[in-house]
PDBQT receptor file of N, H, CA, C and O in Angstrom, charges set to zero:
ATOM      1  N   UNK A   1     102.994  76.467  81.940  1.00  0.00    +0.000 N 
ATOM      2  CA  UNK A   1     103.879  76.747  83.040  1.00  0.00    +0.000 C 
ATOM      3  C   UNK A   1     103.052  76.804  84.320  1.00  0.00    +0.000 C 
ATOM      4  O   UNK A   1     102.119  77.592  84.473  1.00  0.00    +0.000 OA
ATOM      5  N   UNK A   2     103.442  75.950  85.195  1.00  0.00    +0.000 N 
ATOM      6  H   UNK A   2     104.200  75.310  85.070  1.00  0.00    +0.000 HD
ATOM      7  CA  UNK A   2     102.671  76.541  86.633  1.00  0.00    +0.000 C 
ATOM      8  C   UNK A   2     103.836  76.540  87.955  1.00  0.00    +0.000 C 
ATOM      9  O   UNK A   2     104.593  75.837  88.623  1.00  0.00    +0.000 OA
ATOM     10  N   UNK A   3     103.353  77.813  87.751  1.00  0.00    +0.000 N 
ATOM     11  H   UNK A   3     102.738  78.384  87.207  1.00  0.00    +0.000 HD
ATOM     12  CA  UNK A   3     104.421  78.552  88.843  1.00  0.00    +0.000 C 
ATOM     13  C   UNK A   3     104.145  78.124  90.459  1.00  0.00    +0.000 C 
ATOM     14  O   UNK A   3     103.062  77.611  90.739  1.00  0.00    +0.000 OA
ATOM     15  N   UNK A   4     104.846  78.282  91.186  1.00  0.00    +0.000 N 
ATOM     16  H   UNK A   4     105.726  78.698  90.959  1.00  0.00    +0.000 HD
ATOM     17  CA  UNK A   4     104.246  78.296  92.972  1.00  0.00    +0.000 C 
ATOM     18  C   UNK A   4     104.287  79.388  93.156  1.00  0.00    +0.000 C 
ATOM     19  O   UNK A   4     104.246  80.236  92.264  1.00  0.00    +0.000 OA
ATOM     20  N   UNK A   5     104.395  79.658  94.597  1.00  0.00    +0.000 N 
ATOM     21  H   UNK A   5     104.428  78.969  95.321  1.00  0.00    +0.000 HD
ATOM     22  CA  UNK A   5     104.706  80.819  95.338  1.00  0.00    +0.000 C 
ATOM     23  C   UNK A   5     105.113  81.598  95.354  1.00  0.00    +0.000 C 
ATOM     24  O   UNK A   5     106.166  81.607  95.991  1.00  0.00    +0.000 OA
ATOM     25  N   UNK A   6     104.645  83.002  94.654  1.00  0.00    +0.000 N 
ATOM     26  H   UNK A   6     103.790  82.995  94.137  1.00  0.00    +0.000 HD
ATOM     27  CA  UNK A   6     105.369  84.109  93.951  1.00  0.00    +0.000 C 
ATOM     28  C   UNK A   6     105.694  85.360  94.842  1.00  0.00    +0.000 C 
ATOM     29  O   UNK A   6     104.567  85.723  95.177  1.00  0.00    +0.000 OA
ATOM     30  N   UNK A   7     106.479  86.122  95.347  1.00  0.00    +0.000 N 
ATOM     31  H   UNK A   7     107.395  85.827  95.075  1.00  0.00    +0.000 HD
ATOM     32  CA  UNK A   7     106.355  87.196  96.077  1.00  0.00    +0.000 C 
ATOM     33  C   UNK A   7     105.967  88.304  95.473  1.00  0.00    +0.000 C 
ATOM     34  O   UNK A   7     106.703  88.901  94.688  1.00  0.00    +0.000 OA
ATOM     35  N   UNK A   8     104.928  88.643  95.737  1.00  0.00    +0.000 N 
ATOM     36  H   UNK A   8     104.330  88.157  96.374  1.00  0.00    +0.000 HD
ATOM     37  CA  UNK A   8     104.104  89.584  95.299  1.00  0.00    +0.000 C 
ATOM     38  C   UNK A   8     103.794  90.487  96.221  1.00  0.00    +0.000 C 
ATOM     39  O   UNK A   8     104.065  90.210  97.389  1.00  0.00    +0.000 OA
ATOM     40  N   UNK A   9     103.186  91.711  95.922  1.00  0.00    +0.000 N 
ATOM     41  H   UNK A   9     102.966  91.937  94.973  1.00  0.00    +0.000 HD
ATOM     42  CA  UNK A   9     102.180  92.265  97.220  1.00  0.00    +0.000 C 
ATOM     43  C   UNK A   9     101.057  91.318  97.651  1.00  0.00    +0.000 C 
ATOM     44  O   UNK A   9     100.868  90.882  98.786  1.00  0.00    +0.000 OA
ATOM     45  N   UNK A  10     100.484  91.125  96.757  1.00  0.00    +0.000 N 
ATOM     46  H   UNK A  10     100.637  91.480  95.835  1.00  0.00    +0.000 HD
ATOM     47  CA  UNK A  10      98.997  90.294  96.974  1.00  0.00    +0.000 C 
ATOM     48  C   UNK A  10      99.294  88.553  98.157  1.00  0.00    +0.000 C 
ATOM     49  O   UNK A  10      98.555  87.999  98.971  1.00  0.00    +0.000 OA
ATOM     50  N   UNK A  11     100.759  88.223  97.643  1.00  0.00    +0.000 N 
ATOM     51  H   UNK A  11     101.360  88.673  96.982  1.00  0.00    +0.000 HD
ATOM     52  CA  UNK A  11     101.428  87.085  98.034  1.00  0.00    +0.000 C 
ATOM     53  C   UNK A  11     102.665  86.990  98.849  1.00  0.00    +0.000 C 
ATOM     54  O   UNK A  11     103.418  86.030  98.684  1.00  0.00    +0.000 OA
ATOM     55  N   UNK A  12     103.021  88.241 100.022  1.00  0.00    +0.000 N 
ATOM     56  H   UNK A  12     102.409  89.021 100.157  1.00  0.00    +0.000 HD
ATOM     57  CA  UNK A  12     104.146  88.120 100.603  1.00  0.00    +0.000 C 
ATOM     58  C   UNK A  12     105.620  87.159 100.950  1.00  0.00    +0.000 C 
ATOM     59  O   UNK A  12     105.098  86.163 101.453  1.00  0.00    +0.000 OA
ATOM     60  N   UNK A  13     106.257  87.048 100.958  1.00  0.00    +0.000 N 
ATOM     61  H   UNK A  13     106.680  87.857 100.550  1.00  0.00    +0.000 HD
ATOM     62  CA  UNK A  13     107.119  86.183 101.096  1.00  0.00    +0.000 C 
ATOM     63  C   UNK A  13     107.027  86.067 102.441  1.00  0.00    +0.000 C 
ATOM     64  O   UNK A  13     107.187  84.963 102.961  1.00  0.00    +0.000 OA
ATOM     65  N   UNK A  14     106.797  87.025 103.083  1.00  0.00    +0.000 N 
ATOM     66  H   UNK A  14     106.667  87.922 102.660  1.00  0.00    +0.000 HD
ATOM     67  CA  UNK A  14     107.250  86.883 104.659  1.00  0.00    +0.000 C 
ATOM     68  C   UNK A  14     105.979  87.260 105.444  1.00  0.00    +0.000 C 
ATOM     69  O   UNK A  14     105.869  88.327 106.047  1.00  0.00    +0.000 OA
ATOM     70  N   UNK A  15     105.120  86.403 105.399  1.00  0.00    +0.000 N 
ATOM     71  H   UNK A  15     105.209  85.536 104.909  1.00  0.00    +0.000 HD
ATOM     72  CA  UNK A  15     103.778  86.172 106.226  1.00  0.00    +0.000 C 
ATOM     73  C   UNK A  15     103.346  84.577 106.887  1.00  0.00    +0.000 C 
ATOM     74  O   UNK A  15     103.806  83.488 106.542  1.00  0.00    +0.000 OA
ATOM     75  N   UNK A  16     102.509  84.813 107.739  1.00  0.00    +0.000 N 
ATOM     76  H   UNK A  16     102.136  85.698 108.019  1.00  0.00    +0.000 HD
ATOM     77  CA  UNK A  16     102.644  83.681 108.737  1.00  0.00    +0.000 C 
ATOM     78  C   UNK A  16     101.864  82.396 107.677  1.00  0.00    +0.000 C 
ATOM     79  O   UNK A  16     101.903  81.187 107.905  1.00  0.00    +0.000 OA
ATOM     80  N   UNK A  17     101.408  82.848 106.892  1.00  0.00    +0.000 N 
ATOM     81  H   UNK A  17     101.377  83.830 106.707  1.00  0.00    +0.000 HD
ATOM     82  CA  UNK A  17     101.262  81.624 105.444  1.00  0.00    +0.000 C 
ATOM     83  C   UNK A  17     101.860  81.261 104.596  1.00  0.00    +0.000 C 
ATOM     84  O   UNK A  17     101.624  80.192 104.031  1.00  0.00    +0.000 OA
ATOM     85  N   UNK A  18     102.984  82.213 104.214  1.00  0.00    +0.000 N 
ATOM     86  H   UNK A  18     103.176  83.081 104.672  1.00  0.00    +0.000 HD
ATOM     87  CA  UNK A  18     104.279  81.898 103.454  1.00  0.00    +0.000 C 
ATOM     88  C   UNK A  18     104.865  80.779 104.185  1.00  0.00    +0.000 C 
ATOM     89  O   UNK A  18     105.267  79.724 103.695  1.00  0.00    +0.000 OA
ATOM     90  N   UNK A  19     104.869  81.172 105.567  1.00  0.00    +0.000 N 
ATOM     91  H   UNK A  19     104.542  82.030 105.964  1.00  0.00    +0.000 HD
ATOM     92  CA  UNK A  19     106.143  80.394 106.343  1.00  0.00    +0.000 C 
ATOM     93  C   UNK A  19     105.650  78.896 106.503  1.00  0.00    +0.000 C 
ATOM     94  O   UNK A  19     106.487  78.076 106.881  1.00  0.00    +0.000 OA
ATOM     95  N   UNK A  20     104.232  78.436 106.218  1.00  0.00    +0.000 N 
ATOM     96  H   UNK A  20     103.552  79.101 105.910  1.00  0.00    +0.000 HD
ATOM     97  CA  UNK A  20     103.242  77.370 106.403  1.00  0.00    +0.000 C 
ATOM     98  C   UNK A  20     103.992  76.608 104.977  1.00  0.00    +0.000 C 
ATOM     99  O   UNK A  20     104.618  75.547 104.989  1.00  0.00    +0.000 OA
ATOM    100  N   UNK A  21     103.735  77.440 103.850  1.00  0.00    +0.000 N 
ATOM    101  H   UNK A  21     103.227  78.301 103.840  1.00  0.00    +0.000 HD
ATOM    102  CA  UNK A  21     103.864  76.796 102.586  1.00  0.00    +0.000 C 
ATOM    103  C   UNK A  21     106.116  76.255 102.514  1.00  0.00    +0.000 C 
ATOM    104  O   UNK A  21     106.508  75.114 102.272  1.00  0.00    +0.000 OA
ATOM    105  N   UNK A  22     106.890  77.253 102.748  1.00  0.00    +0.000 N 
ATOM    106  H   UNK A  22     106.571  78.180 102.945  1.00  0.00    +0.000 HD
ATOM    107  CA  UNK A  22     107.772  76.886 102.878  1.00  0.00    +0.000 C 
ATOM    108  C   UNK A  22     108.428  75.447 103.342  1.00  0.00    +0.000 C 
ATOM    109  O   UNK A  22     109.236  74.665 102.841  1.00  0.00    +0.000 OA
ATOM    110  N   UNK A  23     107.811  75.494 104.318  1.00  0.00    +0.000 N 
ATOM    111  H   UNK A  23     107.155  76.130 104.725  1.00  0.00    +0.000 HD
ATOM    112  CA  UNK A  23     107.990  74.342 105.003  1.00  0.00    +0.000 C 
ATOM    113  C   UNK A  23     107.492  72.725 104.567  1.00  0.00    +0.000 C 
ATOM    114  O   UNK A  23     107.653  71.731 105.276  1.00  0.00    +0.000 OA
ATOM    115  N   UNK A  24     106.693  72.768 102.877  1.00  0.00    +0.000 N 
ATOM    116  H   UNK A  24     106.563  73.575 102.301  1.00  0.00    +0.000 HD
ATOM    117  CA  UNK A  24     106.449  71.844 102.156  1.00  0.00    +0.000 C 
ATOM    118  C   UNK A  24     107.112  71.732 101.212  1.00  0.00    +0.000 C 
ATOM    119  O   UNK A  24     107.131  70.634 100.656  1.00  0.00    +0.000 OA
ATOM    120  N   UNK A  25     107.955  72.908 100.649  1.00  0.00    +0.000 N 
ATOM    121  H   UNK A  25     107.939  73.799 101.101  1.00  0.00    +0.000 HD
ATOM    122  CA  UNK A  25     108.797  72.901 100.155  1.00  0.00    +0.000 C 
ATOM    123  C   UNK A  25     110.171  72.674  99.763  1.00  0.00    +0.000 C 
ATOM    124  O   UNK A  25     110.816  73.415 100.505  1.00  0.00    +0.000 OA
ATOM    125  N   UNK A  26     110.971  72.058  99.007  1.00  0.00    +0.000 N 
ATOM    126  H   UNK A  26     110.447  71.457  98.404  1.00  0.00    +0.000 HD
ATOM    127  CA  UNK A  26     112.424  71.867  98.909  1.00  0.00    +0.000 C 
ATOM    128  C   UNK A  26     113.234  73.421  99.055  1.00  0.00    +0.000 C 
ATOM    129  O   UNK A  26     114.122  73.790  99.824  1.00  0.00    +0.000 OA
ATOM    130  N   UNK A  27     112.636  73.994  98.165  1.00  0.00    +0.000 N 
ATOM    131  H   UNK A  27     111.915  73.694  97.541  1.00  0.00    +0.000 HD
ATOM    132  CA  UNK A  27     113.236  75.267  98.128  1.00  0.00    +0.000 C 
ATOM    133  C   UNK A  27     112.606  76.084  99.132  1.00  0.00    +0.000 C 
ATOM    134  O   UNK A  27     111.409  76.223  98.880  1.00  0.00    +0.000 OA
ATOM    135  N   UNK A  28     112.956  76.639 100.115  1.00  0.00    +0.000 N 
ATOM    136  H   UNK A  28     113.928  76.527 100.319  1.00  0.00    +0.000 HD
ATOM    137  CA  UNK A  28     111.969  76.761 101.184  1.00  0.00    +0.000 C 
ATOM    138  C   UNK A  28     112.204  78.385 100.880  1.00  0.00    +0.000 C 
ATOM    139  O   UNK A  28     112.981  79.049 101.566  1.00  0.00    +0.000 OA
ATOM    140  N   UNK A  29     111.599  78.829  99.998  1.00  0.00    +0.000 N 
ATOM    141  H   UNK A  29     110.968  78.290  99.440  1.00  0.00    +0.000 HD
ATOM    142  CA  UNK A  29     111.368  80.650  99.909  1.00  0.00    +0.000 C 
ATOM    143  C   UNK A  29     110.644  80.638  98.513  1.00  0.00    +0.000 C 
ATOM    144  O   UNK A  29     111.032  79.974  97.551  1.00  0.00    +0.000 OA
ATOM    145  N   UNK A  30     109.350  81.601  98.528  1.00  0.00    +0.000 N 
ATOM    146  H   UNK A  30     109.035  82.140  99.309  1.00  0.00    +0.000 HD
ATOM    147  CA  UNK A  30     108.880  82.302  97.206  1.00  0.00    +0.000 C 
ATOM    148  C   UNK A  30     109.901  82.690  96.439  1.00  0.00    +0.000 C 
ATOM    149  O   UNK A  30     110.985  83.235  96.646  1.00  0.00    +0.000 OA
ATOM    150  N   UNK A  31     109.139  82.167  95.216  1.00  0.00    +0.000 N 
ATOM    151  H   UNK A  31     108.259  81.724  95.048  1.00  0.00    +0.000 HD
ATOM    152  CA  UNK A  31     110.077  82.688  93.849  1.00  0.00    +0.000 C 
ATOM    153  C   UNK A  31     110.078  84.645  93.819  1.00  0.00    +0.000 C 
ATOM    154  O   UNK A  31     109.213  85.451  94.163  1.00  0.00    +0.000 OA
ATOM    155  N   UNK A  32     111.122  84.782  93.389  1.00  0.00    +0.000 N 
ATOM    156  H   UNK A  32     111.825  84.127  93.110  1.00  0.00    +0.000 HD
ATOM    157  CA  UNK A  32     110.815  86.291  92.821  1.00  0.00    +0.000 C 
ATOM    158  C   UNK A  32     110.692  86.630  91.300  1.00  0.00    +0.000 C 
ATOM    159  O   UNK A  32     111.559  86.235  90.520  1.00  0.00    +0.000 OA
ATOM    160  N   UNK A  33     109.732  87.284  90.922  1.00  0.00    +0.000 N 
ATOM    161  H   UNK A  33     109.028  87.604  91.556  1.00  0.00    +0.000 HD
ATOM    162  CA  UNK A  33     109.462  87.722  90.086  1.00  0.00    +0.000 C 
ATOM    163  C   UNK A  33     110.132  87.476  88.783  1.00  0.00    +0.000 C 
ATOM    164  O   UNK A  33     109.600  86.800  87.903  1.00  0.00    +0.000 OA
ATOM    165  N   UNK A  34     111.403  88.076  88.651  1.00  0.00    +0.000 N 
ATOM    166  H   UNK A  34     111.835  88.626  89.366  1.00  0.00    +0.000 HD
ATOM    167  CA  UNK A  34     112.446  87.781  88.056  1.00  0.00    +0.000 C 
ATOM    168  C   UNK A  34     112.804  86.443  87.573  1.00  0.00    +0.000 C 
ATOM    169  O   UNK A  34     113.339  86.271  86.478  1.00  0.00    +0.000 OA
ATOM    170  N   UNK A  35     112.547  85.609  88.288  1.00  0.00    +0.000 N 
ATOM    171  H   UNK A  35     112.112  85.749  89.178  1.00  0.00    +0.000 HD
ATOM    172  CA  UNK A  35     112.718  83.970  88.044  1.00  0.00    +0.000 C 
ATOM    173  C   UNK A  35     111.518  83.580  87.346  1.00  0.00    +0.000 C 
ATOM    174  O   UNK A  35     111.570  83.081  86.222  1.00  0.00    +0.000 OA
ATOM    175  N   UNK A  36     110.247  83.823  88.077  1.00  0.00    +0.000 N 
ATOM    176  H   UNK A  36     110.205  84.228  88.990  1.00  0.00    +0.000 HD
ATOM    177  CA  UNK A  36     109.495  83.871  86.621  1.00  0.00    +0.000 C 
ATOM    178  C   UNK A  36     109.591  83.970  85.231  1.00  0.00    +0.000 C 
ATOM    179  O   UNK A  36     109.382  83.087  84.400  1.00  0.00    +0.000 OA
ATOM    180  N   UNK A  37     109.980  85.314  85.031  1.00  0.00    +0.000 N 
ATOM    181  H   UNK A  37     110.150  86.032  85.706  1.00  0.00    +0.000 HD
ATOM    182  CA  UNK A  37     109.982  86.057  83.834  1.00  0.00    +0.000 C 
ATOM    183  C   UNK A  37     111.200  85.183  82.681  1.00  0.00    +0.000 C 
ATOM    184  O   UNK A  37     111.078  85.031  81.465  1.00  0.00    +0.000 OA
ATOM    185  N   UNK A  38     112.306  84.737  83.559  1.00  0.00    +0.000 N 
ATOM    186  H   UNK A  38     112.405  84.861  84.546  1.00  0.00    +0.000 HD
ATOM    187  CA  UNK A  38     113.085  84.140  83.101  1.00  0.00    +0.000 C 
ATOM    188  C   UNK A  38     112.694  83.020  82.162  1.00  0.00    +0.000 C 
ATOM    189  O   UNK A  38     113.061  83.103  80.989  1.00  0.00    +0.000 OA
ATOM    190  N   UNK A  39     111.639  81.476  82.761  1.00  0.00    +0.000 N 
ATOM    191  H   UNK A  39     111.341  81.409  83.713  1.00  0.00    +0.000 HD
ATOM    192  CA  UNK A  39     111.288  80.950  82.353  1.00  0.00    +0.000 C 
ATOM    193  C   UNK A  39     110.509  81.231  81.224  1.00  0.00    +0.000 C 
ATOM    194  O   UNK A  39     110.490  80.566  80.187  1.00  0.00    +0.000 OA
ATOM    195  N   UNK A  40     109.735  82.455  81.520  1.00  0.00    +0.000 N 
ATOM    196  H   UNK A  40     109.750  82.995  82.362  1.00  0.00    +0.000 HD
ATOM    197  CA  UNK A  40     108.774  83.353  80.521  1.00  0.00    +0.000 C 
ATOM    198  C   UNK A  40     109.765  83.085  79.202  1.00  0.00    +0.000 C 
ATOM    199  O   UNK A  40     109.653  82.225  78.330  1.00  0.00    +0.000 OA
ATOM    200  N   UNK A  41     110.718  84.071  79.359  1.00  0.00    +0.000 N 
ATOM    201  H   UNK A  41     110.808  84.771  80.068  1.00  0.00    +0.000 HD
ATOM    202  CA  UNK A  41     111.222  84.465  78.333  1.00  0.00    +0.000 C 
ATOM    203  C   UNK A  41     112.112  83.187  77.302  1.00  0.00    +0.000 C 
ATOM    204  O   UNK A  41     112.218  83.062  76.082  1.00  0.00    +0.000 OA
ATOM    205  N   UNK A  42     112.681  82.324  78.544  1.00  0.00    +0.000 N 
ATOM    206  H   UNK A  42     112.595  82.425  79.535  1.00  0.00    +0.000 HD
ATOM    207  CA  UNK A  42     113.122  80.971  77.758  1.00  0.00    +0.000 C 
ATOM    208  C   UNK A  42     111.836  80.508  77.121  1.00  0.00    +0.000 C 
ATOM    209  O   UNK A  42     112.009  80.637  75.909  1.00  0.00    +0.000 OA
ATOM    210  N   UNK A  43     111.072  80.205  77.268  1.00  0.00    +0.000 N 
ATOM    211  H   UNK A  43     110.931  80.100  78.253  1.00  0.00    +0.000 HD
ATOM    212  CA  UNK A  43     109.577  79.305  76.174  1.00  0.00    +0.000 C 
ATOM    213  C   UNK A  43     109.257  80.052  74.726  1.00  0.00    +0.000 C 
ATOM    214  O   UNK A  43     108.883  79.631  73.630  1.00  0.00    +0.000 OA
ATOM    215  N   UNK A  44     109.710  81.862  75.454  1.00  0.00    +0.000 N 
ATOM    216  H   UNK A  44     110.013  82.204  76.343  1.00  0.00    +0.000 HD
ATOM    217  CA  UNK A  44     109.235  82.547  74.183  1.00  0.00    +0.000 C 
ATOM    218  C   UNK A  44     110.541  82.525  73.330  1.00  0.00    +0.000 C 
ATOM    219  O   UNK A  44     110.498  83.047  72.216  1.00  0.00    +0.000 OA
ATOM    220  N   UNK A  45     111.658  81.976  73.759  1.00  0.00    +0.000 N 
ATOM    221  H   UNK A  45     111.693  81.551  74.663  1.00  0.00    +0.000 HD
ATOM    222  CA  UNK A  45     112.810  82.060  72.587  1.00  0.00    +0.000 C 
ATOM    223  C   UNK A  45     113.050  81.103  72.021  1.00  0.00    +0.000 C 
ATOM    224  O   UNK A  45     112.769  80.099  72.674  1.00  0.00    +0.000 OA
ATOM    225  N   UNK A  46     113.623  80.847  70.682  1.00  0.00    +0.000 N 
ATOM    226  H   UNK A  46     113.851  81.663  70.152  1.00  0.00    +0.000 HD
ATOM    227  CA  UNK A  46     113.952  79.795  70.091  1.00  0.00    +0.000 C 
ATOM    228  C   UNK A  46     114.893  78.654  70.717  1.00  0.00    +0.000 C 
ATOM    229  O   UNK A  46     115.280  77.737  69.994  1.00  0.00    +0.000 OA
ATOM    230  N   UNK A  47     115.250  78.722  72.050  1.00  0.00    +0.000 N 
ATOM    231  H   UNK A  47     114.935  79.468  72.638  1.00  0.00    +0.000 HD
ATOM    232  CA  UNK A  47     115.527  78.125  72.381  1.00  0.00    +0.000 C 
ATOM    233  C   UNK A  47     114.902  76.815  73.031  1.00  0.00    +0.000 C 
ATOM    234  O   UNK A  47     115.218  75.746  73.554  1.00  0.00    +0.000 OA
ATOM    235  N   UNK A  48     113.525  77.794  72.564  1.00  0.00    +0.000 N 
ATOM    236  H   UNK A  48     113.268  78.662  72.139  1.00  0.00    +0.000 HD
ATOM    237  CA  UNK A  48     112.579  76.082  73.224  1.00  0.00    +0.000 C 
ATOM    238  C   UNK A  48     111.618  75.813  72.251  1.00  0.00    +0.000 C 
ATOM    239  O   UNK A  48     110.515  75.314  72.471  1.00  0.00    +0.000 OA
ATOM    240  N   UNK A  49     112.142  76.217  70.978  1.00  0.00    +0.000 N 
ATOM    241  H   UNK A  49     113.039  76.622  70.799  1.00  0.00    +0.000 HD
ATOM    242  CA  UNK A  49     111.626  76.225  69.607  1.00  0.00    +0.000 C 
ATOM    243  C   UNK A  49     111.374  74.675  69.583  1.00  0.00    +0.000 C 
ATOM    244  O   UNK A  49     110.886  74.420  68.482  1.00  0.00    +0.000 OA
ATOM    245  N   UNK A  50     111.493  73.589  70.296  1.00  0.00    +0.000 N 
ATOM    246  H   UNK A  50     111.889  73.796  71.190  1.00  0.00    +0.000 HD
ATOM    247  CA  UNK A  50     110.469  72.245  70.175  1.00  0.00    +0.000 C 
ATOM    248  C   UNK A  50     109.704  72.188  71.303  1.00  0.00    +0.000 C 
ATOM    249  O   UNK A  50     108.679  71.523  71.156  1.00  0.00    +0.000 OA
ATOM    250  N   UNK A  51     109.914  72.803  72.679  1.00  0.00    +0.000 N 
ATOM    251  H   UNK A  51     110.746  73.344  72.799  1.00  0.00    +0.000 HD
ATOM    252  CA  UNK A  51     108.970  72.287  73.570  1.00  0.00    +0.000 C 
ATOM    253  C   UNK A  51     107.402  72.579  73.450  1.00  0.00    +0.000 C 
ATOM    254  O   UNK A  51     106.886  73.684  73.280  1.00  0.00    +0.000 OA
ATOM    255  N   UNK A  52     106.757  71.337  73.576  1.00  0.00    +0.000 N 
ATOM    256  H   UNK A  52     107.176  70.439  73.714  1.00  0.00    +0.000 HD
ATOM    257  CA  UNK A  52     105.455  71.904  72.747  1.00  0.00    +0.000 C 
ATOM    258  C   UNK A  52     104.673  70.342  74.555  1.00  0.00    +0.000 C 
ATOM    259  O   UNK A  52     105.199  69.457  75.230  1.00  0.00    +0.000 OA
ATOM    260  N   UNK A  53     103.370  70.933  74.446  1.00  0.00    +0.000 N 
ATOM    261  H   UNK A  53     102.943  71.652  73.898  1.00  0.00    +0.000 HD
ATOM    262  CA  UNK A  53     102.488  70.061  75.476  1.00  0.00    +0.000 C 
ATOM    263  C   UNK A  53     103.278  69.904  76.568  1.00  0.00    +0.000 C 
ATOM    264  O   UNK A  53     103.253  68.748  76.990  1.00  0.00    +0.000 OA
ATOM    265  N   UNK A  54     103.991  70.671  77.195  1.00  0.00    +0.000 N 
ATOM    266  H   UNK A  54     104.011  71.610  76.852  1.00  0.00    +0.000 HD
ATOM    267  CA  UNK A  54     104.807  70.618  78.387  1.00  0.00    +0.000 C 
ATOM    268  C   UNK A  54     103.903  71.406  79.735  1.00  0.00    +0.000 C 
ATOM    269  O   UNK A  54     103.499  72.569  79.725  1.00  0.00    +0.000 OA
ATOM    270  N   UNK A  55     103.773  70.619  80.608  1.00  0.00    +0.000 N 
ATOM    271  H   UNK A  55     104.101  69.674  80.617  1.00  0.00    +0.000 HD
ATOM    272  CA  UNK A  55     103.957  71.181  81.922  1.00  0.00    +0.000 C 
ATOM    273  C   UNK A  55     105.156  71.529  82.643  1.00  0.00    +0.000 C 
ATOM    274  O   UNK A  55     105.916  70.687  83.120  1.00  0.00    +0.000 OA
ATOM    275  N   UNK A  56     105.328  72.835  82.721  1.00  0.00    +0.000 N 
ATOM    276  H   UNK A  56     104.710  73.519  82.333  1.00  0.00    +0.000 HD
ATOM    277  CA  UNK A  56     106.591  72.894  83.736  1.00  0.00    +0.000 C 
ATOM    278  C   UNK A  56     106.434  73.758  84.869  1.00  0.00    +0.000 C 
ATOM    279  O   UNK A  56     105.996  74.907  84.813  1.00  0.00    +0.000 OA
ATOM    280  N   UNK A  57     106.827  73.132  85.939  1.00  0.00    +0.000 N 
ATOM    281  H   UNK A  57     107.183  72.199  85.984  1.00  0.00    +0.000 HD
ATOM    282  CA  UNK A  57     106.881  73.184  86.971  1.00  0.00    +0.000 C 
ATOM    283  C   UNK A  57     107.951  74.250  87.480  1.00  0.00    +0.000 C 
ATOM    284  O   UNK A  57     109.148  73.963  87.453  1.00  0.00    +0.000 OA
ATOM    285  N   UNK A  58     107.509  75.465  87.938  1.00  0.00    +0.000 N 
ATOM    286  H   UNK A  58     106.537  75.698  87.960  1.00  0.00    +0.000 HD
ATOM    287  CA  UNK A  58     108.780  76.372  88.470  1.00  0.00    +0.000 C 
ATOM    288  C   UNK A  58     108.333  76.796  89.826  1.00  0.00    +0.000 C 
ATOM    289  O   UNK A  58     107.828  77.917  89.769  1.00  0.00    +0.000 OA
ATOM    290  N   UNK A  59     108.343  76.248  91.126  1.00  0.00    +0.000 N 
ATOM    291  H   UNK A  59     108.753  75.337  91.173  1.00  0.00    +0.000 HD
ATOM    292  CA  UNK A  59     107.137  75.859  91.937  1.00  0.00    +0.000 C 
ATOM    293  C   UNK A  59     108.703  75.784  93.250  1.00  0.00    +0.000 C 
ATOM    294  O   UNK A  59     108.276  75.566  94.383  1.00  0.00    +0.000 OA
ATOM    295  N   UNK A  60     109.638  75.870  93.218  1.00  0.00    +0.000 N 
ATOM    296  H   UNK A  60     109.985  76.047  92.297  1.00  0.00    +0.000 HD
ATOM    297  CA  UNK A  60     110.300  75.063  93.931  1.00  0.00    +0.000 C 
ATOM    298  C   UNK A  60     110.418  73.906  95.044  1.00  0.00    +0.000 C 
ATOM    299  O   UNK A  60     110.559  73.832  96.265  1.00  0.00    +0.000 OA
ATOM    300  N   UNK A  61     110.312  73.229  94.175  1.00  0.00    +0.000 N 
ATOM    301  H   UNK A  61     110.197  73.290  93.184  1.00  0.00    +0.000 HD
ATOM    302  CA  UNK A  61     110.085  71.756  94.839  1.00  0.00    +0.000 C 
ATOM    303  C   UNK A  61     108.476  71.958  95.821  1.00  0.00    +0.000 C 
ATOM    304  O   UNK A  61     108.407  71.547  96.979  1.00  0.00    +0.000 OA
ATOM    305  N   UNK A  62     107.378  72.595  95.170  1.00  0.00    +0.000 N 
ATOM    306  H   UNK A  62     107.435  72.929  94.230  1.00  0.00    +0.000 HD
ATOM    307  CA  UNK A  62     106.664  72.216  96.025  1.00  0.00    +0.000 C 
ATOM    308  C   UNK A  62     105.619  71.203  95.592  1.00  0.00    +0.000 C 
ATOM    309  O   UNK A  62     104.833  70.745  96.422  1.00  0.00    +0.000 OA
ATOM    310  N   UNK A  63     105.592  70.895  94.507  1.00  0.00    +0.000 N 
ATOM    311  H   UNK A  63     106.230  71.267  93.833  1.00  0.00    +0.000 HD
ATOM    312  CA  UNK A  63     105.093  69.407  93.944  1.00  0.00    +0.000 C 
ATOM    313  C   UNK A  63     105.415  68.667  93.926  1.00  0.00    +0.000 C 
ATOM    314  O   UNK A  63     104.796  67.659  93.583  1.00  0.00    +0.000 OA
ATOM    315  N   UNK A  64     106.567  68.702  94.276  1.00  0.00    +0.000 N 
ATOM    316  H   UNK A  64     107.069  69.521  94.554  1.00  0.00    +0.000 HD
ATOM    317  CA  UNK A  64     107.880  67.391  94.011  1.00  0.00    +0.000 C 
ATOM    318  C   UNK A  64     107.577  66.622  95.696  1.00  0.00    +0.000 C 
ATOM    319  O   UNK A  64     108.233  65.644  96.055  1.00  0.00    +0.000 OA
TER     320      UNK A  64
C-alpha cells in the first residue's frame, strides 16, 4: 500500500506545504486517518483473500 498525504501532527493538512502538494493533486486535500485504516482493514479481510503483489495507491490522485 502506498499512501500520500496523511493528516497527521507530524503532516498538517493545513500548512503552506500541504497547500504546495494539493495543488498536484486530483483530490486536492490530505487523506484522514480513517481512510487509511479503511484500506488497512479491507487487505486484512477476506475480502481481498486473492489480492496478492499489488501496489495500491491511496494517494489521491497524486500519482496519477
Amino acid at each position: 500500500m502506498q499512501p500520500g498525504p496523511v493528516d497527521t501532527d507530524m503532516n498538517p493538512a493545513h500548512s503552506d506545504f500541504a497547500k504546495s502538494l494539493h495543488e498536484l493533486m486530483a483530490i486536492k486535500r490530505h487523506a484522514r486517518g480513517d481512510e487509511i485504516a479503511a484500506m488497512v482493514a479491507y487487505l486484512a479481510s477476506e475480502d481481498a483473500a486473492y489480492v496478492t503483489g499489488a501496489g495500491l495507491n491511496i494517494d489521491g490522485g497524486f500519482a496519477a
